[in-house]
C-alpha positions in Angstrom: 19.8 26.4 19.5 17.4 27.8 17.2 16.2 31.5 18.3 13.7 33.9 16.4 12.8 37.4 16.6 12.1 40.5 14.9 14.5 42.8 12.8 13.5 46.2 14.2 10.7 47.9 16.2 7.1 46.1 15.2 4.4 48.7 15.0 2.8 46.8 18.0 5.3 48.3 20.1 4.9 51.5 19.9 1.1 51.3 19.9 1.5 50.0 23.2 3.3 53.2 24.5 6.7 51.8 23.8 9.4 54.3 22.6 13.1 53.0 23.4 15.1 49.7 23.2 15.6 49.4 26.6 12.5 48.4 26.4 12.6 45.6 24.0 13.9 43.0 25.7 11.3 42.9 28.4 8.7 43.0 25.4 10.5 40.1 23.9 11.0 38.1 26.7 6.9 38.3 27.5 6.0 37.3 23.8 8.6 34.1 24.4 11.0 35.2 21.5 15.0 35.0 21.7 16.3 37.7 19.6 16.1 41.7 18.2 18.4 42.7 15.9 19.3 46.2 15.9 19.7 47.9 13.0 22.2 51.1 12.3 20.9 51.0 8.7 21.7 55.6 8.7 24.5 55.1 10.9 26.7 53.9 13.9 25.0 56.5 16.2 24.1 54.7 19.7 26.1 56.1 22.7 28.6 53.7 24.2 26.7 54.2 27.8 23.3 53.6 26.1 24.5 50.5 24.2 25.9 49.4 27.3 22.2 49.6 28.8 20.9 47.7 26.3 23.5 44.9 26.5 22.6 44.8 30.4 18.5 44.8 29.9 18.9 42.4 27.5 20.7 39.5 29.5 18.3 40.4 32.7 15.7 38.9 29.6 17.8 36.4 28.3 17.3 38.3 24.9 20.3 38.0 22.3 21.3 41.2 20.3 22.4 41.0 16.7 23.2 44.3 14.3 23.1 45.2 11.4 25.6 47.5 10.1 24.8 51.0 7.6 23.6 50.4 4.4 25.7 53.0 3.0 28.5 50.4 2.6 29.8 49.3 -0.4 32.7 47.4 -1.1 32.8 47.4 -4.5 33.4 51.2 -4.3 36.4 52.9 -6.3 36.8 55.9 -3.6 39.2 55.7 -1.2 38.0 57.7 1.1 34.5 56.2 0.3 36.1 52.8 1.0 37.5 53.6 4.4 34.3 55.0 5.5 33.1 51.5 4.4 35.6 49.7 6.4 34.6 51.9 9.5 30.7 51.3 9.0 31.1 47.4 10.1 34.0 47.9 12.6 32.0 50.6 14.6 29.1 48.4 14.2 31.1 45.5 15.4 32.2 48.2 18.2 28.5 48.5 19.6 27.5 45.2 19.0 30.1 43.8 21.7 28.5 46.7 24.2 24.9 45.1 23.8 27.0 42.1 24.5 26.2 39.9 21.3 28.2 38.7 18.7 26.8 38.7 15.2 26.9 41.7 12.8 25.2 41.6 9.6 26.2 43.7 6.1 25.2 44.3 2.9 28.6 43.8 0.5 27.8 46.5 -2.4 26.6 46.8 -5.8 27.9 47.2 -9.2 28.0 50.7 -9.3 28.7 50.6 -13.1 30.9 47.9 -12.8 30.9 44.4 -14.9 30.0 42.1 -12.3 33.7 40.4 -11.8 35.0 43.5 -11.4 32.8 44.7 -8.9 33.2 41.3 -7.0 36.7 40.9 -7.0 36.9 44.2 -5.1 34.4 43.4 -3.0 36.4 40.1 -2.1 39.5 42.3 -1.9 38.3 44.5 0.5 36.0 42.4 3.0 39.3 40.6 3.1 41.1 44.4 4.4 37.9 44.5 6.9 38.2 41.4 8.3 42.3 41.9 9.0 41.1 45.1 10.8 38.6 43.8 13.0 40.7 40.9 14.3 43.8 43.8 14.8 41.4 45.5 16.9 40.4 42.2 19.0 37.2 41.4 17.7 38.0 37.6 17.1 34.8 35.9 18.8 32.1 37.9 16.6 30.8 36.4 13.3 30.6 38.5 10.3 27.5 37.9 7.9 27.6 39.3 4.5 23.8 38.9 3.1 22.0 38.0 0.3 20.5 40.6 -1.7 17.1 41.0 -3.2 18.0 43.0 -6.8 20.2 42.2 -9.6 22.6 45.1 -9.3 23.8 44.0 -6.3 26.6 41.8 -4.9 24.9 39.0 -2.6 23.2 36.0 -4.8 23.8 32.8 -3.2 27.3 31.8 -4.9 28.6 35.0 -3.9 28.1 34.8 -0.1 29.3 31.2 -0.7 32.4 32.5 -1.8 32.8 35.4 0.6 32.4 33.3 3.4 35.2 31.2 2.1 37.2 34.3 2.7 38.1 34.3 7.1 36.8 31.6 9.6 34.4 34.7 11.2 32.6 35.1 8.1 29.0 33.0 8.0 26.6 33.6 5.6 23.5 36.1 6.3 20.2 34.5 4.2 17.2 36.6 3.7 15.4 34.0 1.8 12.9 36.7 0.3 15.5 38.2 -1.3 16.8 35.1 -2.3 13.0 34.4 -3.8 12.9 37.5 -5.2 16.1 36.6 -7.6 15.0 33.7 -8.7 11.4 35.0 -9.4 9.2 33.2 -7.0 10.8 30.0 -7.2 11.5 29.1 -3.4 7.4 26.7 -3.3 8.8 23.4 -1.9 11.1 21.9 1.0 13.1 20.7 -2.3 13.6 24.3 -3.5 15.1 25.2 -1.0 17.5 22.7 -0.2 18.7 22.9 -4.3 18.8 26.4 -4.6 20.5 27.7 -1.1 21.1 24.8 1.6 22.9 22.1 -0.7 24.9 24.5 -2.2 26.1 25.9 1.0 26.3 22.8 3.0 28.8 21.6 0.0 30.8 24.3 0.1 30.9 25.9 3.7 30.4 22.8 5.4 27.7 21.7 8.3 29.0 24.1 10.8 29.1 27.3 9.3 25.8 26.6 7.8 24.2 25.3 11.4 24.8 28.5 13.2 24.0 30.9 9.3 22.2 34.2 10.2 18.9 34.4 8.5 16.1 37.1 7.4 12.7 36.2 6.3 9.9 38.0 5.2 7.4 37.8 2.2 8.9 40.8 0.1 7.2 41.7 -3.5 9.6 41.4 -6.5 9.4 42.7 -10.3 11.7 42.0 -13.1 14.7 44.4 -11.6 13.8 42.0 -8.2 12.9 43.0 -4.9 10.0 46.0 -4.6 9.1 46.2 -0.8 8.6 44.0 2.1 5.0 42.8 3.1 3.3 40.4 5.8 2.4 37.3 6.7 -0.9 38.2 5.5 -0.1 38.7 1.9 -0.9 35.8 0.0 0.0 36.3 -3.6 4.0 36.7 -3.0 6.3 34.0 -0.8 8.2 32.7 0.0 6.1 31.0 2.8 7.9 29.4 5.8 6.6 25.7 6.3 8.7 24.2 3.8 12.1 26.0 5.4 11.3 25.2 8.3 11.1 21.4 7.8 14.4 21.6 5.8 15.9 23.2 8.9 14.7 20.5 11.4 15.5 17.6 8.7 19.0 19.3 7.9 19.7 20.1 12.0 20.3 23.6 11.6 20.1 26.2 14.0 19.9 29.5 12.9 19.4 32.9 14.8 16.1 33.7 12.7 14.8 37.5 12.6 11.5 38.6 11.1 11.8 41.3 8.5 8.0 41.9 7.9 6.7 45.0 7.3 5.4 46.3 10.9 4.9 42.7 11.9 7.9 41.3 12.6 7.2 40.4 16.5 4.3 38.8 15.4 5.6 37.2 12.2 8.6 35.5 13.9 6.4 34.0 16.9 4.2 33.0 14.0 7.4 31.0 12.6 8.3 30.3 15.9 4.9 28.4 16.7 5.3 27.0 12.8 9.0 25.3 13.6 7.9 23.5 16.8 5.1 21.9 15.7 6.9 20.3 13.5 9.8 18.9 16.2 
């Protein structure tokens, strides 16, 4: 089943006197969304008992929990000690994630760091393949792992290279933020066409239906320059994309189902109803 929700707290909730995630799921559930996705972009830092509260207010909803792990990851890294920090960024995240009582984790792979860009994602390869052995030692074998695609050029996540990673274990399914994806390739993602060439087809080649069905996706209209992405914006801007008509009428021709989570600057609630309303219509 298709679900959508935002990534993160929309400014509308706290204006209306909101302050904590135990209260999100109630707020979801009376806007008719699915899913928040919880973000330990600084850190792993939510107390077993709280993230246990969560998990618990968010089935009373009916709301499903995603996460998505530090940013300070980076698997193309060349410190050890940097790299088991790395390692211990998604497991902990993986950790807390099973406590909210959901089962997809989200991360960003790394960047060049200075690196030719085989080099840099060969290691990465190398070590999401050491992560991935850890996580299922530890008993983590029913959550799915989503590396993402990233926005600028320096970093590890175009298209072909979450293709490839998620090649890597059966738990790994690929994390699309189409904005970043648009921000790569300049402002090319107009049509239902574009993207089918530049990201479905590809994937649905290579992956196959059902890793591609149940993919993880981000979506936002982000600005880009020639380095790629700048910052996120709204629904409301009109001179950057992509716009979400056209995927959404390649997800209802293709018969995907993605979990779909807003990433809109201070709108995401109100962004992903907006592409909630937008994907019915056309069912």
């Amino acid at each position: 089943m298709i679900k959508f929700g935002p990534s993160g707290n929309s400014q509308s909730f706290f204006d209306e006197g909101h302050e904590h995630t135990l209260e999100m799921p109630a707020w979801l559930s009376k806007r008719n969304l699915d899913i928040f996705e919880y973000s330990f972009g600084r850190g792993v830092m939510v107390p077993s008992e709280t993230a246990k509260k969560i998990g618990q207010e968010a089935s009373k909803y009916n709301i499903e929990i995603t996460a998505h792990a530090p940013y300070f990851i980076n698997y193309a890294g060349t410190d050890p000690e940097k790299m088991e920090k790395s390692y211990n960024h998604l497991i902990n995240s993986v950790r807390v994630e099973k406590l909210f009582g959901g089962n997809r984790v989200v991360f960003h792979s790394g960047s060049e760091t200075g690196q030719d860009r085989d080099t840099a994602f060969n290691k990465v390869k190398e070590n999401v393949q050491i992560v991935m052995e850890k996580i299922v030692n530890l008993g983590y074998t029913d959550v799915m792992i989503c590396p993402e695609t990233m926005g600028k050029y320096a970093q590890i996540g175009t298209v072909e290279e979450i293709i490839e990673l998620c090649k890597l274990h059966p738990q790994l399914y690929p994390c699309v933020d189409f904005g970043h994806v648009n921000c790569l390739l300049q402002g090319a993602l107009k049509t239902t066409d574009d993207y089918k060439k530049y990201i479905l087809d590809p994937m649905l080649n290579e992956l196959g239906f059902e890793k591609v069905k149940k993919m993880h996706v981000h979506f936002s209209k982000i600005e880009f320059g020639p380095k790629g992405e700048k910052r996120h914006l709204t629904f409301d801007d009109e001179k950057y994309g992509p716009n979400f008509e056209p995927l959404a009428k390649a997800l209802f021709e293709y018969k995907l189902e993605p979990y779909i989570l807003s990433e809109s600057a201070g709108t995401q609630a109100e962004d992903a109803w907006t592409m909630k309303q937008i994907y019915n219509s056309i069912k």
